[in-house]
C-alpha positions as CSV (number, residue, x, y, z in Angstrom):
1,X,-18.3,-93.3,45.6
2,X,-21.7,-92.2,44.3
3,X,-21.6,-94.1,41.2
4,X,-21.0,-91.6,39.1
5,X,-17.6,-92.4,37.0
6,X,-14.7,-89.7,37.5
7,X,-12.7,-88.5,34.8
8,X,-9.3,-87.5,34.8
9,X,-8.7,-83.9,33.8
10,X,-5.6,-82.0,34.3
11,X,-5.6,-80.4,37.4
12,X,-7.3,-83.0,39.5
13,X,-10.1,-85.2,39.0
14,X,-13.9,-83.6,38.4
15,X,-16.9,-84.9,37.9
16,X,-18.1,-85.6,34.6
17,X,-20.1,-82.0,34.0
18,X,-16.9,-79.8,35.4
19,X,-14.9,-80.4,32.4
20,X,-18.0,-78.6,29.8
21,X,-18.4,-75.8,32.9
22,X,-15.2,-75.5,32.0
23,X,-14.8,-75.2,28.3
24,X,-17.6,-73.0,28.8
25,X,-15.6,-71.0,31.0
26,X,-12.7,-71.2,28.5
27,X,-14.6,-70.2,25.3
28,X,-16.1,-67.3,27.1
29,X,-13.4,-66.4,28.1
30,X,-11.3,-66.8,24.7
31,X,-14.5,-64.3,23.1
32,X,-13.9,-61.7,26.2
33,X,-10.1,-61.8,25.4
34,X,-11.4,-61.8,21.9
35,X,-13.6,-58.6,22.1
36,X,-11.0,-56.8,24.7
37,X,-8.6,-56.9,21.4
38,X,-11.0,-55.6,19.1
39,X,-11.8,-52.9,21.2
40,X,-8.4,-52.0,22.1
41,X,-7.8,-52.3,17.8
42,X,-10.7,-49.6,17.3
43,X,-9.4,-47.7,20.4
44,X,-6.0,-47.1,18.8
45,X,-7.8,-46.8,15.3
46,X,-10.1,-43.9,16.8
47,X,-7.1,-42.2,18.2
48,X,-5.4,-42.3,15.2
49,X,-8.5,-40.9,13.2
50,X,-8.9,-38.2,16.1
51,X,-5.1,-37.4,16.1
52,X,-5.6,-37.0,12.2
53,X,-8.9,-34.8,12.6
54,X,-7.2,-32.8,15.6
55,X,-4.2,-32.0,13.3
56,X,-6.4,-31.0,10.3
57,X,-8.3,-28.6,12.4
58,X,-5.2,-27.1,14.0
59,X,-4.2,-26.6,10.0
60,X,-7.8,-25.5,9.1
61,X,-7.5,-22.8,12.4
62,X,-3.9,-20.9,11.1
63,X,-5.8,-21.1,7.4
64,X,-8.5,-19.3,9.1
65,X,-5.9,-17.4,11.1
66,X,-3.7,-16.8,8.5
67,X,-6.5,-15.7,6.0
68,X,-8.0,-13.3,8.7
69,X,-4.3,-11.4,8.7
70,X,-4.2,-11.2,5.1
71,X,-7.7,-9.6,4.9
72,X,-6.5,-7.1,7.8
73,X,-3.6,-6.3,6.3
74,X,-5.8,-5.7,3.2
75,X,-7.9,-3.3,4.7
76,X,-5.3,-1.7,6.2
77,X,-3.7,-1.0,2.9
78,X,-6.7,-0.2,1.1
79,X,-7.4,2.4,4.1
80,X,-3.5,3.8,3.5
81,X,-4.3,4.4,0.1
82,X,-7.1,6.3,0.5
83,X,-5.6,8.0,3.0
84,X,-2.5,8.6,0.6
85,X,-5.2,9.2,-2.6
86,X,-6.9,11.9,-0.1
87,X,-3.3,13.9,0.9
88,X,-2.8,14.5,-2.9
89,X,-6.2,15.8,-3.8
90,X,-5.4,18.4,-1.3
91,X,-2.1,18.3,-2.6
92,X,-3.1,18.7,-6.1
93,X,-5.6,21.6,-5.5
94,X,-2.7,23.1,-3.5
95,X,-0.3,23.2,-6.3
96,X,-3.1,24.1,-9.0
97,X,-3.6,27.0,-7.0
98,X,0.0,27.4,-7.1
99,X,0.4,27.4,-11.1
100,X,-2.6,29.6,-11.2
101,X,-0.8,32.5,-9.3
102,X,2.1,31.8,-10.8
103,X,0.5,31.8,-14.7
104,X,-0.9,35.0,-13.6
105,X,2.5,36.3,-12.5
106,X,4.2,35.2,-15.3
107,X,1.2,37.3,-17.8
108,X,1.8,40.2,-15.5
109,X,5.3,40.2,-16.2
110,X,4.9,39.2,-19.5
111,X,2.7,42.3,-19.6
112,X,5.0,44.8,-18.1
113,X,8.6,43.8,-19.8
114,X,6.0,44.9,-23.6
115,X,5.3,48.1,-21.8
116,X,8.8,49.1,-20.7
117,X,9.7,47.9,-24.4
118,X,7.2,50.0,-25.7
119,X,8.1,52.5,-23.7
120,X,11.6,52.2,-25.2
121,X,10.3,52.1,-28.9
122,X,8.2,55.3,-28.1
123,X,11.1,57.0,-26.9
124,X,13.4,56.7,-29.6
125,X,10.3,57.4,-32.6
126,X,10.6,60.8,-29.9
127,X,13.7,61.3,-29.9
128,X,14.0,61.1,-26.0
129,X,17.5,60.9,-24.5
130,X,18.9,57.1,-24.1
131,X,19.3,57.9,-20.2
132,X,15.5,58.0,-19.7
133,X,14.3,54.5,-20.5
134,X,15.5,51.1,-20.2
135,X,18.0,50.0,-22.5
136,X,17.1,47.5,-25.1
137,X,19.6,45.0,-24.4
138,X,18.3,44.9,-20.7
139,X,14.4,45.1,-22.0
140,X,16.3,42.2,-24.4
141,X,17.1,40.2,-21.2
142,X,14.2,40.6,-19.2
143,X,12.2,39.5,-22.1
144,X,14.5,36.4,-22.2
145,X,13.8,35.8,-18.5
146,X,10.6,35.8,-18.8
147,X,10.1,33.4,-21.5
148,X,12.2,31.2,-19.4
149,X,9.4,32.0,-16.5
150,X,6.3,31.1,-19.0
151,X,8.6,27.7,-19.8
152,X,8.9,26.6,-16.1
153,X,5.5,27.7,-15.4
154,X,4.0,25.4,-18.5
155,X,7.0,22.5,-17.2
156,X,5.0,22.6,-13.8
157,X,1.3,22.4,-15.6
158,X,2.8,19.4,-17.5
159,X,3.7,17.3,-14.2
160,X,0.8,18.2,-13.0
161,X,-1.2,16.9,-16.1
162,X,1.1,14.1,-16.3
163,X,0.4,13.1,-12.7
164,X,3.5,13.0,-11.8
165,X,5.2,12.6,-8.1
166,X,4.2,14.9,-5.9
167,X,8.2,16.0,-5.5
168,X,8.3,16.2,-9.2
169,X,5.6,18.9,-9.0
170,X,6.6,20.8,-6.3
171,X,10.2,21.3,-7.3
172,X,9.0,22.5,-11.2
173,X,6.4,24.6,-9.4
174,X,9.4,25.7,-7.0
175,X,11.5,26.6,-10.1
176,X,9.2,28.6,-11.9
177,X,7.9,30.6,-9.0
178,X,12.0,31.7,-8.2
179,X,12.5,32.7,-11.6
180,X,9.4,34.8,-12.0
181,X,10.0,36.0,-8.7
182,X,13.9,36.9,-9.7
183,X,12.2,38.5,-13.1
184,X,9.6,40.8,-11.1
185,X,12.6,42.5,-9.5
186,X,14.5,42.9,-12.2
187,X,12.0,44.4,-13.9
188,X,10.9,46.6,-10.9
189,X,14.8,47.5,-10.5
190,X,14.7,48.8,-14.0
191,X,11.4,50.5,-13.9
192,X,13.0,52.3,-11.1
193,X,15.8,52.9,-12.9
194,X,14.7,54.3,-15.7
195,X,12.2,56.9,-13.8
């Protein structure tokens, strides 16, 4: 031999500066193993973190998303309503233009059931023949129906001032206009009829 001493080491024998090559070796190694654990530990922990962040951003997107709906459907409302707030302004004028005929109807009738009772009254101070004018129960009537005109007439104003629902309006408006409509020919029937 060379004279350097052998020593034993498991796995064969070695000369004497194998054995710290080889603890070297081991304790490098042990650190590698040691560091390839670690960063497999802060792999997995990173996922995890970016698994978390992912899912709050997905959350944070259908917030946005959902918020972005809302606001549209918003709009979209606020545009129907003044859409809806537009149809009865027109609406509105419509039917004020509507009572106004219809006031000025119901004063003309108003008007001409006086004169065919005045006419009446002026007959009979006369002494004129029953025959030749209308007869006061029917002057009585007319008089009647034309109150009941003037009622529906201020029954459509009040909905109107009241601001109530368009149908409401309209079917006051409706009624008042029939019945001064029905009065104006019965009073033309009986100014015909008394000619």
């Amino acid at each position: 031999m060379d004279g350097r001493a052998r020593s034993s080491w498991p796995g064969g024998d070695h000369d004497g500066g194998a054995p710290r090559r080889r603890r070297g070796d081991a304790v490098i190694a042990a650190a590698t193993a040691a560091a390839l654990i670690i960063a497999v530990g802060v792999a997995v922990a990173n996922g995890s973190t970016a698994l978390a962040w992912r899912d709050r951003a997905l959350t944070a997107e259908q917030s946005a998303a959902r918020a972005v709906a809302a606001a549209n459907v918003s709009r979209q409302n606020e545009q129907d309503a003044r859409r809806q707030q537009r149809i009865d302004r027109g609406l509105r004028r419509a039917i004020a233009s509507q009572l106004a005929a219809s006031e000025a109807d119901a004063a003309a009738l108003e008007a001409r059931v006086i004169a065919l009772a005045g006419d009446r009254a002026r007959d009979e101070d006369v002494g004129r023949a029953a025959g030749t004018t209308a007869p006061v129960d029917r002057v009585r009537t007319l008089q009647a129906q034309v109150d009941n005109c003037v009622a529906q007439v201020d029954a459509a104003r009040v909905a109107v001032a009241a601001d109530a629902e368009a149908d409401d309006w309209q079917a006051a408006l409706t009624a008042a206009q029939a019945t001064c409509e029905q009065v104006a020919a019965d009073v033309d029937a009986l100014a015909d009829g008394a000619r």
